[in-house]
N, C-alpha and C positions, 0 to 999 in steps of 0.2 A: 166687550165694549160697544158691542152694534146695540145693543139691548136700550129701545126706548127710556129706560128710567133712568140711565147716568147723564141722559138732559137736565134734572132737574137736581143732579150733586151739585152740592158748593166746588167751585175749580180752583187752584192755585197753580204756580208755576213754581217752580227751581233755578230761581234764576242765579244765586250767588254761588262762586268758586270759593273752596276753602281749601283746597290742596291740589296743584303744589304749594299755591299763596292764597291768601283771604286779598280782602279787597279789590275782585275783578269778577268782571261780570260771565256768569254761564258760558261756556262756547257753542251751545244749543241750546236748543227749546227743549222743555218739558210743561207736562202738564199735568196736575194730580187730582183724582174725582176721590169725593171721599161721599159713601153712604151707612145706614146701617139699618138694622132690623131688632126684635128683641133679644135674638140667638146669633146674628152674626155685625161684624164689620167689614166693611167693601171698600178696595183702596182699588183705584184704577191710572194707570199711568198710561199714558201717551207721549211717547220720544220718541222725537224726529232728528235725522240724520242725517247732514249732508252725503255722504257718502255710504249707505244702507251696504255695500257689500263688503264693507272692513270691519263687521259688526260683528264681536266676539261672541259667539255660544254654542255650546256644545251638551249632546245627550249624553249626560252621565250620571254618577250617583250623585242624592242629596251632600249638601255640604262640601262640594267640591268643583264651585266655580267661582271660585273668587278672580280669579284672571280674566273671568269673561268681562262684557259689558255687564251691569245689573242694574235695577235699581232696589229702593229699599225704605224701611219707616222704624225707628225709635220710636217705643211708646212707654214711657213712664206714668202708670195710672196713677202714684200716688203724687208723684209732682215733689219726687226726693231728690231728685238729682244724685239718689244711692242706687236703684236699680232702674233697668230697662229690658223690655225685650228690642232685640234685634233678630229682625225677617227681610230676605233678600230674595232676589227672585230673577233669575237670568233672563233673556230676551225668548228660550223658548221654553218659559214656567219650571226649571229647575229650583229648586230651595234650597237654601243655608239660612242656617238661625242661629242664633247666639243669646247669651245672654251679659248685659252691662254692669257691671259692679264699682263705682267711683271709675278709675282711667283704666280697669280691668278688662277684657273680654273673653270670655268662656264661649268657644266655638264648639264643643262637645254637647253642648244644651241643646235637645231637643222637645215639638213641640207641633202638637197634633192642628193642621190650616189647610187649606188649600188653595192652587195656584197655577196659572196657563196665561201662556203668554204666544206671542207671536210676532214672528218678522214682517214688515210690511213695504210695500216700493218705496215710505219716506221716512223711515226708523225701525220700532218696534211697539208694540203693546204689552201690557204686563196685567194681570188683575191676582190680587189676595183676598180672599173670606176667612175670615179670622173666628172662629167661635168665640165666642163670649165666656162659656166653658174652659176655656184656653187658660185664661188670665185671671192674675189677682187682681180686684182693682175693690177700691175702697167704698165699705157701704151707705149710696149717697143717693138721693131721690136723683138727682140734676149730676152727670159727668161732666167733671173739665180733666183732661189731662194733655199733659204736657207730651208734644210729638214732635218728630222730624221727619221730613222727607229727604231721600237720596239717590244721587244717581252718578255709577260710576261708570268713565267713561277711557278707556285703555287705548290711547293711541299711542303719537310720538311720546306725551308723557302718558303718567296715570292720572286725572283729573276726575274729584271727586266734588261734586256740587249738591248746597242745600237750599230747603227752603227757606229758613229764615237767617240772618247776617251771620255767619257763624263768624269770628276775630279769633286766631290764633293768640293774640295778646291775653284773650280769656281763658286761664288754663281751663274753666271748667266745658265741657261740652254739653252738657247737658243742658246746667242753665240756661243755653242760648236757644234752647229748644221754641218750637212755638207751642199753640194753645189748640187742641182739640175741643171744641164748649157744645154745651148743652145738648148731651144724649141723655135722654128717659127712660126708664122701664127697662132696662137691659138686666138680660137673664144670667144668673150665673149662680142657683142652689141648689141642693141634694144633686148632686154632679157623683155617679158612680163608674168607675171605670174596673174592670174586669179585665189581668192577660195572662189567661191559660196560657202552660204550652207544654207540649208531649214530642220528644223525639226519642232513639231508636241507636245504641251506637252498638263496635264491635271493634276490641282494639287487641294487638298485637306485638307482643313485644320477644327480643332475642331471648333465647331461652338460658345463653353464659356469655354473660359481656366480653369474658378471656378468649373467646373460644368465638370467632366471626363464622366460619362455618357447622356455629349449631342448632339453625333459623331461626325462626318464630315460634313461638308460640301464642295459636290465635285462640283469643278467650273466646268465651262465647258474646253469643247476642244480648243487651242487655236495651233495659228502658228505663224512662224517667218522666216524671211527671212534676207540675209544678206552677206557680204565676205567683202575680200580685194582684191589688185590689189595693182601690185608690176611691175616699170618699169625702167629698168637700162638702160640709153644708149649707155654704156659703162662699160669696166669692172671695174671703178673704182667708181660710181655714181649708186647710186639707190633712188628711188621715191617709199614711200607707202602710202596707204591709207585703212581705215579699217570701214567700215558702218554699225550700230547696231551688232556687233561685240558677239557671244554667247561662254560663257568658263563653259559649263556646262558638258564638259566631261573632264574637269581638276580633277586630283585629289584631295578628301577634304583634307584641314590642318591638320596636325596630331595637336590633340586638346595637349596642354601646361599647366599645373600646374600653375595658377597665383595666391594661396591664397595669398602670403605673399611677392606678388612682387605691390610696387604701381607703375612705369612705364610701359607704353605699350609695348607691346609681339612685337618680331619681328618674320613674317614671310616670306619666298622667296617667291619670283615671278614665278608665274609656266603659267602664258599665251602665248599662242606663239606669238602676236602680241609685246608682249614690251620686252620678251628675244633674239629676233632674231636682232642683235647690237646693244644690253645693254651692251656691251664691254667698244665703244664708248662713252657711256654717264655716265661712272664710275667716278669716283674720291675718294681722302682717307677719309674722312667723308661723307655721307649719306647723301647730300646736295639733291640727288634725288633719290624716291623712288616708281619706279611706280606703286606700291597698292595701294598711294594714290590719282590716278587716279581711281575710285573705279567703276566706271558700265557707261564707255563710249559710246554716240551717234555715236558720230563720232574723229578718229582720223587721224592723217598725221605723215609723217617723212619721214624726206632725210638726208642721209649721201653720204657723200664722204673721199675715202683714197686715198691719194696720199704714195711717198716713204718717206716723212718728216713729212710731216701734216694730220690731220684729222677734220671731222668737220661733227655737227649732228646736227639735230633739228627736234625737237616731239612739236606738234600740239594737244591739245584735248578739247573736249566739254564733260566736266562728266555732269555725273547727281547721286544722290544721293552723295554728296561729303562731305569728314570724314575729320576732323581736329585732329592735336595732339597737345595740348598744354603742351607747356615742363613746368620745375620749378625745385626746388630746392632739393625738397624731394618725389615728383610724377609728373607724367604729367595725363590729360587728355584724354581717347579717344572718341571725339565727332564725333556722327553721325546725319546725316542730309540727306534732300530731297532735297538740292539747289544746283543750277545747277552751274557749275566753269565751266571757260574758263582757262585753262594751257598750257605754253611754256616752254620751255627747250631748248638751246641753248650749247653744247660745241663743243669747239674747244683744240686743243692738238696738239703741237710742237715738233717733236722727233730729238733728235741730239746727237750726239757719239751712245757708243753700248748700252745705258740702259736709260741713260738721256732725260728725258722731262720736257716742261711748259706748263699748259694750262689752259682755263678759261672756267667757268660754269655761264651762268643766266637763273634763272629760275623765271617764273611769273605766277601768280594766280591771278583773280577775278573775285568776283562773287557779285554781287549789287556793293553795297557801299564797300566793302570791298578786301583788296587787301592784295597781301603777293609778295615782288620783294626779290633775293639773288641774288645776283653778288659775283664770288669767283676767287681768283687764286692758283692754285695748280703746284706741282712740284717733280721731281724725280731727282736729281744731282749726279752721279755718282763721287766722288769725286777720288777714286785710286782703284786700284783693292780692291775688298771685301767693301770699306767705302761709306757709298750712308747719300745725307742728303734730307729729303725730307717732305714735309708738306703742308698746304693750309692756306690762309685765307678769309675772307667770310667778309660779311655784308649785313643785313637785315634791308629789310622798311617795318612796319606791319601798313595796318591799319586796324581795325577790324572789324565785323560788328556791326550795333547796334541792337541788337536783344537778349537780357538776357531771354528771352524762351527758348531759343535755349543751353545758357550756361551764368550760372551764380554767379558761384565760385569767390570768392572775395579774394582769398589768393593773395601776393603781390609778386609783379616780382623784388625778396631784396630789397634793400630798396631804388627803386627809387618809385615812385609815383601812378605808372602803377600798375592794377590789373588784375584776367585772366578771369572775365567777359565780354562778348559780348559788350559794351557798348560803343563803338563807337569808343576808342581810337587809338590814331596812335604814334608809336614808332619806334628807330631802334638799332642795335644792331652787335656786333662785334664774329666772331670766330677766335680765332687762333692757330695750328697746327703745331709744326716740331718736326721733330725728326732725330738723327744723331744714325747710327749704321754701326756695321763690322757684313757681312756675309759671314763665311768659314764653311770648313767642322767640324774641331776640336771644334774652342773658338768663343765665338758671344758674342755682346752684345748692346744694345741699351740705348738712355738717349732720354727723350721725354718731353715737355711739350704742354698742351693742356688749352684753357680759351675758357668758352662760357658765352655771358654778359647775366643776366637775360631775357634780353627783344631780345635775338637772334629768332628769330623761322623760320624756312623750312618747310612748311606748302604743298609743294613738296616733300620734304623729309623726311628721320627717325630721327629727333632732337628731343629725349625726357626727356632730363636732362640738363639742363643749372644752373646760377649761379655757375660758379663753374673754378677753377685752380687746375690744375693738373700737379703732376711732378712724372713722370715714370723713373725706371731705370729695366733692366733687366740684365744678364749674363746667360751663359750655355757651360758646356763642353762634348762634347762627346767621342764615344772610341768606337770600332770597333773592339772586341777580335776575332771575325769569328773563335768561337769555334763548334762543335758541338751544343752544349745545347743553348748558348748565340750568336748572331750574332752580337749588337750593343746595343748601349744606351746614356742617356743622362743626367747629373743632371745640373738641372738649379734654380735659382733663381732669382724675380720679388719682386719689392717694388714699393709702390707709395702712397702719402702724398696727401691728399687735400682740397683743402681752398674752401670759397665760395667767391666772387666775391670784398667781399669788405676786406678781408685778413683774416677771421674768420679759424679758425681749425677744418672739418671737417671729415677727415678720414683718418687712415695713415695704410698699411698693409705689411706684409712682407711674399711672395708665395714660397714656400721651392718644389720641385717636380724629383722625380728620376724614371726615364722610363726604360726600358728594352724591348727586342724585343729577344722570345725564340722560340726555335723550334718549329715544328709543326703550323709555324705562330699563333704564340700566345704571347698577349702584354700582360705586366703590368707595372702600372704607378701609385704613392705612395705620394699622397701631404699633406702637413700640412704648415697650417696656424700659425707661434708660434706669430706672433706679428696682432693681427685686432681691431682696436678701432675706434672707429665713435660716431659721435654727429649727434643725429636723433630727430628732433623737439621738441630743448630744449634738450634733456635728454644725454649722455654722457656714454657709453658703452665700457667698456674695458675687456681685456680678453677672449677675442668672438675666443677662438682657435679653429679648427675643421681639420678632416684627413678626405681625398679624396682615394676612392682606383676606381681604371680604371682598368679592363681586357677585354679581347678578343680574342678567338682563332676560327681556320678555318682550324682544323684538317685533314676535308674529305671534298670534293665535296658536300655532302648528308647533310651537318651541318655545322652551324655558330652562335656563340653565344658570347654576349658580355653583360656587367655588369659596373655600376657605383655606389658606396655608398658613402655616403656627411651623417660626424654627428658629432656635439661637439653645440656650442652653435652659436646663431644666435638674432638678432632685430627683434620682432615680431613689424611691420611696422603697427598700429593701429594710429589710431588720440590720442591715451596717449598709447606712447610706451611701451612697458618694455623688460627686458631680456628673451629668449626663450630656452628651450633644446630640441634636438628633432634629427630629419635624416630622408635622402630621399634616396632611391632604384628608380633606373632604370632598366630594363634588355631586349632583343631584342633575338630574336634568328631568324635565316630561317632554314627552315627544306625542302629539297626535296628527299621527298622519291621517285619520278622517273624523266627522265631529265624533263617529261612535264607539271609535281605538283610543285609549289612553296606553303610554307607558312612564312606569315613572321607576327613572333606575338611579341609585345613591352606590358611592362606592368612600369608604374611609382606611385608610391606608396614617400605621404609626410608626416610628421607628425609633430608639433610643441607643449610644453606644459611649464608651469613656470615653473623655474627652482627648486622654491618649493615641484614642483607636484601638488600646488592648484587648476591649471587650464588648462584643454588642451584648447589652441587656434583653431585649426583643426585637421584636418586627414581627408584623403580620395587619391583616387586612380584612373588611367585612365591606361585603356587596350584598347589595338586595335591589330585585327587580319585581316591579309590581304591574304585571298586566290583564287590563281591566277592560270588556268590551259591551257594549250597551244596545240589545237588542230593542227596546223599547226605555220610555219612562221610568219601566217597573220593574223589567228582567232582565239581570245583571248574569258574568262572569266574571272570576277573579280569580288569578295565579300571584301568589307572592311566592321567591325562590328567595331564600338566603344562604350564605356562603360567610361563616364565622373560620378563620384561619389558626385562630387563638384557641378553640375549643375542635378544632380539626371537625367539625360538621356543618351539613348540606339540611334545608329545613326545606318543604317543598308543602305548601298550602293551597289547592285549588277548590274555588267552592262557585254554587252556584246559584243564583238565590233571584226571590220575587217578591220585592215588598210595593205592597198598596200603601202604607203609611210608614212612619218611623219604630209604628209598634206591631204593625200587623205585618210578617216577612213567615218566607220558607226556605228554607236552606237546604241543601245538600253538600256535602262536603268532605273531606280527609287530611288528614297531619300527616307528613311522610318523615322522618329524621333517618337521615343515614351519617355513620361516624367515618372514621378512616383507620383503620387499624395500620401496624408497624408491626410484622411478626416475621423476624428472620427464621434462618432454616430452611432445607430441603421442602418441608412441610408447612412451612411458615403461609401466611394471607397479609399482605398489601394492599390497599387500597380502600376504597368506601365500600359502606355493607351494612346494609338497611338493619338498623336495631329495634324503630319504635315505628308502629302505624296504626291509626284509626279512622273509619268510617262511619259518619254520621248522619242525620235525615233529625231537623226538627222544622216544626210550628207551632208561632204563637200568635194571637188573636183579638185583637182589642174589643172590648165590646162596652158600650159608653149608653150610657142613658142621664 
């Protein structure tokens, strides 16, 4: 920012507050330079501080300083008010990116910029250079697009200010965006990116899982080779392509409590190959889900945006590929060694300021067996704040015939069909809409949903069918902007539901009053007064329970947040009965210096008859995550988990040096130790390392 030429940027300020309230002016100054070149964009902030040494930031990895101070810029090229990129940038040059989808945000989006910033004796400074390379933006002699500036600002409250008026009463955000005008000549064709990468592993596993004293057995040395290639000819068009593809420096799953859930767990998508325009291939039901592409050969994909329309398609050849078979009362999650061929296909219509239509098919097979969806979805902005919006689907299953593999005979209600392997071929209906007002004050939605027994996305996350649904919600808020109290909100959620063929299956009434107090600190207070459900045969009423949610973010140095769930619940066994019981969450970060993070979660479940004759379960999962930051670039990182349900210890340290989001080196190991129970004079006790591997990769961006 000392650099002579940001003299001669256009400057703007930050002056309006839009959270905790709109209508109230900045509580500081900002100031934002904006430049550009054929190849890059130059965003310059300058934020000053009353008090420069309560200024939140810290060296750590990309994407995880959202608690700091930051500031930040929306930029919608095409002026949709359907997508945006979001880029933030700590007080010293830390990044988080995101990407905007309608009221969506995709914090997993990454995206090649750079960025430095610094503390100064009357705030801070910030600067981003954005390639042009970077972004889609639409093929135009003259740019105008649609931008925001931001800057958050974490004291007593969280206060987050923009550039231009943003009104809570406008649900859309976007819209309220301002205008970036008349950039020329800006570069963005034949764009080739290149990312080898070669790592090196050696894994070891017990040689008789019965038998804790019968070690290891260490394989040998093994290698892998691999990358993608990414080619745009145009700023609006890109081509990828990704060959034996390794995501072995993703972070593990933070492991999930399933005793007493019979539906398969949902977890995000953290690979960079299928989050980088997973935007594009979204829709309001989970028609596709790329986990269920599970340990790909080879993959493709090209997208294109235009100012109205968009349009994607994903290509893959899995191997190892997992099915989810939905049903009434649980679904299935089946894993296998056979190879699928997968497509994915959408396309998306955008028209007025919020308004879209658009269509998804997606196809699988693998032998004899096949799974096609064809869907259309929708977003109608009907008048300010009234949007109607929903999808519908139809699926052609045919199955494989192979009951090895999966051989459950429960029936898909009561048409004919069952959800063994066996050959059979069916098809099946989804349908979705929903009508709602979003303002700032009063909201409220009415929704119904039906999925036919025999639906399945075998692409996607469908793990509950059989069933009609009728949702209503309402909420009111209020904005005292007291001291102690900033806002809050009491709402209420109901919803009734049948199974497929008109039976009475579940009906509940969601009661929840939130607050948002000083020292950013939430709490949020639910109760359940009406929960009755018909669970395999049996009929359960009276199931009330209270919900409490806190969270505060007192100091820079501490974060800490809590959840309690207890009253009564359906112990979900093949002969159900009533349960009494509660579950504890709690999370905290701790950084005792800016370059120490810890972040430890512990979840804690417990169920028993209401009698007290019998506990169902209990048990507990902790995971602690310590991460120290020698520099900008080069990181360490220890995750331990401790699963009580699965009696194992998982131990992850690695250690790694990335110049960019794609350019990193890794070093690292998996440690799993189990806990054996083996009575006897001869018997073994305790934990006893089963699985371990050591690995060493890099991979390399190389962009022309």
């Amino acid at each position: 920012m000392d650099s002579t030429v940001w003299n001669e940027a256009p400057t703007v300020s930050i002056d309006y507050q839009v959270q905790p309230n709109d209508g109230v002016r900045a509580p500081v100054n900002t100031k934002v330079k904006v430049l550009y070149s054929k190849q890059y964009l130059y965003i310059g902030f300058i934020c000053e501080d009353p008090r420069p040494s309560e200024i939140r930031a810290s060296v750590t990895d990309r994407d995880n300083s959202f608690q700091d101070d930051y500031v930040g810029v929306f930029i919608d090229p095409f002026n949709s008010n359907q997508h945006a990129y979001e880029l933030f940038v700590n007080p010293l040059g830390i990044q988080m990116d995101g990407m905007r989808t309608g009221g969506n945000e995709d914090m997993n989006f990454d995206m090649l910029w750079h960025s430095d910033g610094m503390i100064t004796e009357s705030g801070y400074r910030a600067v981003m250079k954005i390639p042009f390379k970077s972004l889609n933006f639409p093929k135009r002699k003259v740019q105008d697009w649609s931008i925001q500036f931001i800057r958050n600002y974490p004291r007593s409250n969280r206060y987050q200010m923009t550039w231009s008026d943003v009104r809570l009463q406008n649900s859309c955000l976007m819209c309220q965006n301002g205008l970036l005008e008349g950039m020329q000549d800006i570069e963005n064709e034949n764009t080739i990116e290149l990312l080898p990468y070669g790592m090196s592993y050696q894994s070891s596993t017990i040689n008789d899982m019965d038998d804790p004293s019968s070690g290891l057995d260490h394989g040998p040395l093994k290698g892998r080779i691999g990358g993608s290639v990414m080619y745009s000819p145009n700023s609006t068009t890109s081509l990828n392509a990704v060959v034996n593809p390794d995501f072995s420096q993703v972070e593990t799953d933070a492991a999930q409590i399933g005793a007493n859930q019979t539906f398969a767990l949902y977890y995000p998508e953290k690979r960079p190959f299928f989050m980088k325009g997973s935007d594009l291939f979204s829709t309001p039901e989970n028609l596709f889900y790329s986990r269920m592409i599970n340990r790909p050969l080879a993959a493709g994909k090209v997208t294109h945006q235009s100012d109205s329309y968009s349009i994607a398609f994903l290509s893959a050849y899995d191997r190892s590929t997992p099915y989810i078979v939905p049903g009434r009362y649980s679904s299935s999650l089946v894993r296998s060694e056979l190879n699928a061929y997968s497509n994915v296909v959408r396309g998306k219509y955008n028209f007025g300021s919020e308004s879209y239509v658009g269509g998804l098919v997606t196809t699988r097979n693998q032998g004899e067996g096949s799974n096609y969806v064809g869907s259309v979805d929708w977003n109608l902005q009907l008048a300010d704040q009234y949007y109607f919006n929903g999808q519908l689907a139809y699926s052609d299953t045919k199955e494989l015939a192979d009951t090895s593999l999966f051989s459950e005979t429960r029936t898909y209600g009561k048409s004919s069909y069952d959800a063994a392997f066996n050959g059979e071929q069916f098809g099946g209906t989804l349908v979705s809409a929903d009508f709602s007002r979003q303002a700032k004050y009063y909201n409220f939605s009415f929704g119904y949903k039906s999925y036919e027994p025999t639906f399945q996305a075998q692409d996607g996350f469908i793990n509950q069918t059989d069933q009609r649904r009728y949702e209503a919600s309402q909420s009111i808020s209020y904005y005292p902007d007291a001291d102690w109290i900033s806002n809050g909100s009491f709402s209420v959620n109901a919803a009734w539901r049948y199974d497929y063929s008109g039976q009475f299956q579940e009906r509940y009434i969601f009661t929840r009053l939130s607050n948002n107090f000083a020292g950013q600190t939430y709490l949020g207070v639910s109760f359940l007064p009406l929960n009755d459900e018909h669970f395999r045969g049996e009929f359960f009423t009276g199931m009330n329970r209270i919900m409490i949610d806190a969270n505060t973010n007192p100091m820079e140095a501490l974060s800490i947040g809590g959840h309690v769930d207890f009253g009564k619940y359906v112990y979900r066994a093949e002969d159900p009965s009533m349960g009494e019981g509660y579950s504890i969450s709690a999370d905290a970060t701790v950084k005792p210096t800016d370059r120490l993070e810890l972040n430890l979660s512990y979840n804690y479940s417990t169920l028993s008859a209401v009698n007290g004759s019998e506990k169902y379960y209990s048990g507990d999962i902790f995971r602690m995550t310590g991460r120290y930051n020698f520099t900008r670039k080069l990181f360490t990182r220890v995750i331990t988990q401790y699963d009580s349900f699965d009696e194992r210890i998982q131990i992850y340290p690695l250690l790694y040096y990335k110049v960019n989001p794609f350019t990193k080196f890794y070093i690292g190991m998996t440690d799993y130790m189990n806990h054996f129970d083996q009575p006897g004079p001869n018997g073994f006790e305790g934990y006893r390392e089963t699985d371990r591997q050591f690995f060493v990769k890099f991979q390399y961006l190389i962009r022309s």
